[in-house]
C-alpha positions in Angstrom: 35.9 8.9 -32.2 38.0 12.2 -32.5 39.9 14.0 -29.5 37.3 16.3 -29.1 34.2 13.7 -28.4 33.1 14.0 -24.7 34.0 9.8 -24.2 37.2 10.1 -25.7 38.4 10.3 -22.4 35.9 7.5 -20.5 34.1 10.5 -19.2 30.8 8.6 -17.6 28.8 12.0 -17.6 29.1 12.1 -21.2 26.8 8.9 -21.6 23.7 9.7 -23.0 22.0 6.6 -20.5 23.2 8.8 -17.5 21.1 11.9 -18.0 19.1 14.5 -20.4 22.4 16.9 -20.1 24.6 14.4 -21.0 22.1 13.4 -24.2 22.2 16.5 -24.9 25.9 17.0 -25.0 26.0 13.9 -27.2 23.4 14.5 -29.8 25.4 18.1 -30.3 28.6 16.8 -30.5 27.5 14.0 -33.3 25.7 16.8 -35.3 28.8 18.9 -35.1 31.2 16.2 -36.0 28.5 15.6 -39.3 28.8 19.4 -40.1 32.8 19.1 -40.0 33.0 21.4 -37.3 35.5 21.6 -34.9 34.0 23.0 -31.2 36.3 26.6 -31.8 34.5 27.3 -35.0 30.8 26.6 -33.8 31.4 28.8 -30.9 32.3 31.3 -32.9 29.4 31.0 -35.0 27.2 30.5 -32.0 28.8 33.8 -29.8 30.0 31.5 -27.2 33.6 30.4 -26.0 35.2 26.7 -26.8 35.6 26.0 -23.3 31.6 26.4 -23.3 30.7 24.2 -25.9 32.9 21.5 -24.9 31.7 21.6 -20.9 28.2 21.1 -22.9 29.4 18.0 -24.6 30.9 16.4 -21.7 27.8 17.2 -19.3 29.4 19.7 -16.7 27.6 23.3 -17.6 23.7 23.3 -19.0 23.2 25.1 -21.7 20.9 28.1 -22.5 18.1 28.4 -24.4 19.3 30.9 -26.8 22.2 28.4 -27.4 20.5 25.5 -28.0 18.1 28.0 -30.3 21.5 29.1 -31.9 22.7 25.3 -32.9 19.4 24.6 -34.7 20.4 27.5 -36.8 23.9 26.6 -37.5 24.2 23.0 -37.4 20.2 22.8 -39.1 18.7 20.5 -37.5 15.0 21.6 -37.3 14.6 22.8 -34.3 15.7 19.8 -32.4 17.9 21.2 -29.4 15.5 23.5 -28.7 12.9 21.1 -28.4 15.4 19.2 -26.0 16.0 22.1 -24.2 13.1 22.7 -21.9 13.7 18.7 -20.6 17.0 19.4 -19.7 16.2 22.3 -17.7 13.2 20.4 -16.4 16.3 17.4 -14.7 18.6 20.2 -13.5 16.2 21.7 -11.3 14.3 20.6 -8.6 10.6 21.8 -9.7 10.2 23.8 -6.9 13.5 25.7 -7.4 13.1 26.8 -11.3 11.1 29.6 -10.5 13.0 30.8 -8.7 16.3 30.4 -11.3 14.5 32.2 -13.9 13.3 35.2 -11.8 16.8 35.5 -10.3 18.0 36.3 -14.2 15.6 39.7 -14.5 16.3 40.6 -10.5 17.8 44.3 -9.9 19.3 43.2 -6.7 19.7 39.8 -4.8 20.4 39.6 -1.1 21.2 36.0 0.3 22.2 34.7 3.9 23.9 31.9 4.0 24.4 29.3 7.4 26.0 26.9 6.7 27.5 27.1 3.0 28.9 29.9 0.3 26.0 30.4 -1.6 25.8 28.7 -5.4 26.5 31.8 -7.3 29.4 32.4 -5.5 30.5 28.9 -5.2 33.4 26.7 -7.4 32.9 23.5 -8.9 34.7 21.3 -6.9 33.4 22.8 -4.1 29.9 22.3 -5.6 31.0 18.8 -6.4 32.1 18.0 -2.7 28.5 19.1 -0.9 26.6 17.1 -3.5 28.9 13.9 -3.7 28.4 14.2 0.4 24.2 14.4 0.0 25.2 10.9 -2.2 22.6 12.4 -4.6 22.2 10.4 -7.9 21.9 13.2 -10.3 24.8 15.5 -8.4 26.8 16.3 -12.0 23.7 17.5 -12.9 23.2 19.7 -10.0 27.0 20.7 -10.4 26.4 22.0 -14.0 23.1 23.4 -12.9 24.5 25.4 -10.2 27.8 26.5 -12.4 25.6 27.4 -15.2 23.6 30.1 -12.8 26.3 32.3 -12.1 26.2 33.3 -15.5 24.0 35.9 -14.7 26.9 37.3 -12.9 28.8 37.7 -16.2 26.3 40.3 -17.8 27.0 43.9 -18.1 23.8 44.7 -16.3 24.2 42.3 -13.9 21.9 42.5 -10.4 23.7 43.6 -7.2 24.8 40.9 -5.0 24.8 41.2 -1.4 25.8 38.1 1.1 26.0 37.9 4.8 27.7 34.8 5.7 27.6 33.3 9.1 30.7 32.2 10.2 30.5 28.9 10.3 30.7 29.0 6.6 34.8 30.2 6.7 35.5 27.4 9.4 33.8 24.5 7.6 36.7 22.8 5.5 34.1 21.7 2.6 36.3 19.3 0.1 38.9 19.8 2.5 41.5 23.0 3.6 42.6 23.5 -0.1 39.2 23.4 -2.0 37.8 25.6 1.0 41.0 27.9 0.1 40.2 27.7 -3.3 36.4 28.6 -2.7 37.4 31.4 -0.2 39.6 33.2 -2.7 37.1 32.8 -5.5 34.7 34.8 -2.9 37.4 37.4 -2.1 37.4 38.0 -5.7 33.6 37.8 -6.4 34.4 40.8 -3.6 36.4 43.0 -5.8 33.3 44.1 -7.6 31.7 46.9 -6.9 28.3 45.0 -7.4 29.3 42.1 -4.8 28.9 43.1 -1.3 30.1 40.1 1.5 29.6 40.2 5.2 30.3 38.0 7.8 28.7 37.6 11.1 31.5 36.3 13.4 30.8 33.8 16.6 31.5 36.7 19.1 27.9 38.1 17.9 26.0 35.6 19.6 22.2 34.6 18.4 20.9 36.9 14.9 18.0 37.2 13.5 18.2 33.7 11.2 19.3 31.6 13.4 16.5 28.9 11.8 18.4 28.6 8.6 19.6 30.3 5.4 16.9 32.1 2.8 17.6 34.6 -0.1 15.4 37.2 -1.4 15.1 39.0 -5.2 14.5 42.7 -5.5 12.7 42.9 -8.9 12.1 45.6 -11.0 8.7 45.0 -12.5 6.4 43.1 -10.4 6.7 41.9 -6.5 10.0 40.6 -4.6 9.9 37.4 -3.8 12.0 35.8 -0.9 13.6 31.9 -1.2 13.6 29.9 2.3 16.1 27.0 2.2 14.7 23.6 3.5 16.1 19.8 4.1 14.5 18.2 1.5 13.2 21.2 0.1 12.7 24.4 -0.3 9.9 27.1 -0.6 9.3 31.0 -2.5 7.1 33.1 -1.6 5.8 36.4 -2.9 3.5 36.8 -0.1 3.9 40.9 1.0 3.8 40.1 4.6 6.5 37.1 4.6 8.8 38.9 2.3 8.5 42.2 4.3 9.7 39.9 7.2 12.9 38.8 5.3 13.6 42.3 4.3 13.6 42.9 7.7 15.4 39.7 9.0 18.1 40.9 6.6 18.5 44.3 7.8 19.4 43.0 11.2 21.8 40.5 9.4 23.8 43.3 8.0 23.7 44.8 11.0 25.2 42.4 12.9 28.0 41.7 10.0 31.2 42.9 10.4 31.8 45.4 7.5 32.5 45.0 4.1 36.3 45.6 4.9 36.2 43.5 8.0 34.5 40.7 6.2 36.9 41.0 3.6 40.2 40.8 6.0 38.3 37.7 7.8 38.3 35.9 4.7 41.7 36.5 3.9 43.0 35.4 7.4 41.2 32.2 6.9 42.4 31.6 3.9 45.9 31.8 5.3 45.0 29.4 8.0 44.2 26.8 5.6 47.1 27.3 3.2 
């Protein structure tokens, strides 16, 4: 077993019995190790960074299709990680939430309200790692890697705008505790610094909004109709239904207007961050 194999280290997630991520991560690593390639040179030969292949191998990012496509080539093997790829996907989202995942990729804009939570583009791992270790889920590395492998759509050059209203509730709630919720706040602060990212918050003092039922997120597309996300317990639904998402659109409007600005929002943040350093 070399120092670069994902159970070098006693890493559970890296057992292929856990999971189709983690089978995944294993099978790639064993063809690798056959080709005599170390994980820097089949990133290189695969466009991708080293850090990237080896969260693949341990089980903490899923990878894309165009990578999986990519290690067939390199490695040879016959197509056989792209045949495996449509089952991993299939584990690391809930059915009812993959539509949405792969429309949110070719969206021009995406607007999201948030209750309770920073919303999983803008959220870190161990923050991601504390709400699902607190649901008790059984598959919550899974969902980790899932949800840290969406914001990549944040990384493209043509990237959709992002715009989040946040209630307040989401600064004050210590998720993982004061210095992950730091962490988390100042990963939003910078999310902020882009142009493209737009964050509001709605503080306390302005009473009842217009979603005070719970958090949804919409997708302005630019070929076919918008579709709008609403958030449930157990599960939730999207809908491309003119009516209902011309009712978000305007639910959101209202949202914004009863953020504090941009600038505001911004300064809000930062003194909370204070507070829980």
């Amino acid at each position: 077993m070399t120092a670069e194999s994902p159970r070098a280290n006693g890493d559970p997630k890296a057992d292929p019995k856990v999971s189709t991520l983690a089978y995944f991560g294993t099978e790639l690593r064993i063809r690798r190790e056959e080709a005599g390639l170390s994980q820097t040179v089949l990133a290189g030969r695969t466009f991708c960074t080293h850090s990237y292949i080896s969260r693949i191998e341990t089980a903490s990012r899923v990878p894309s299709e165009e990578f999986a496509q990519r290690c067939d080539d390199v490695l040879g093997t016959g197509g056989m990680f792209a045949r495996l790829w449509p089952i991993v996907i299939e584990h690391a989202y809930p059915d009812w939430f993959r539509p949405f995942v792969e429309l949110e990729k070719d969206a021009v804009a995406i607007w999201d309200f948030e209750s309770q939570v920073v919303p999983g583009l803008l959220q870190t791992e161990e923050y991601a790692q504390a709400l699902f270790a607190a649901a008790r889920l059984p598959n919550a590395d899974e969902l980790v890697a899932a949800r840290m492998t969406r914001q990549h759509i944040l990384e493209r050059d043509n990237r959709a705008q992002l715009w989040v209203v946040l209630d307040e509730s989401v600064l004050r709630r210590a998720v993982g505790g004061p210095a992950v919720m730091a962490r988390q706040l100042n990963a939003v602060l910078e999310a902020a610094e882009d142009s493209r990212t737009i964050v509001q918050v709605i503080p306390f003092d302005a009473g009842e909004h217009a979603s005070m039922d719970g958090p949804f997120a919409g997708l302005t597309m630019d070929e076919g109709a918008d579709v709008v996300y609403i958030d449930g317990r157990a599960r939730g639904h999207i809908s491309a239904a003119p009516d209902e998402v011309a009712g978000y659109h305007h639910a959101y409007d209202l949202l914004r207007a009863d953020a504090l600005s941009p600038k505001a929002s911004v300064d809000m943040i930062a003194a909370r961050v204070k507070e829980l350093s």
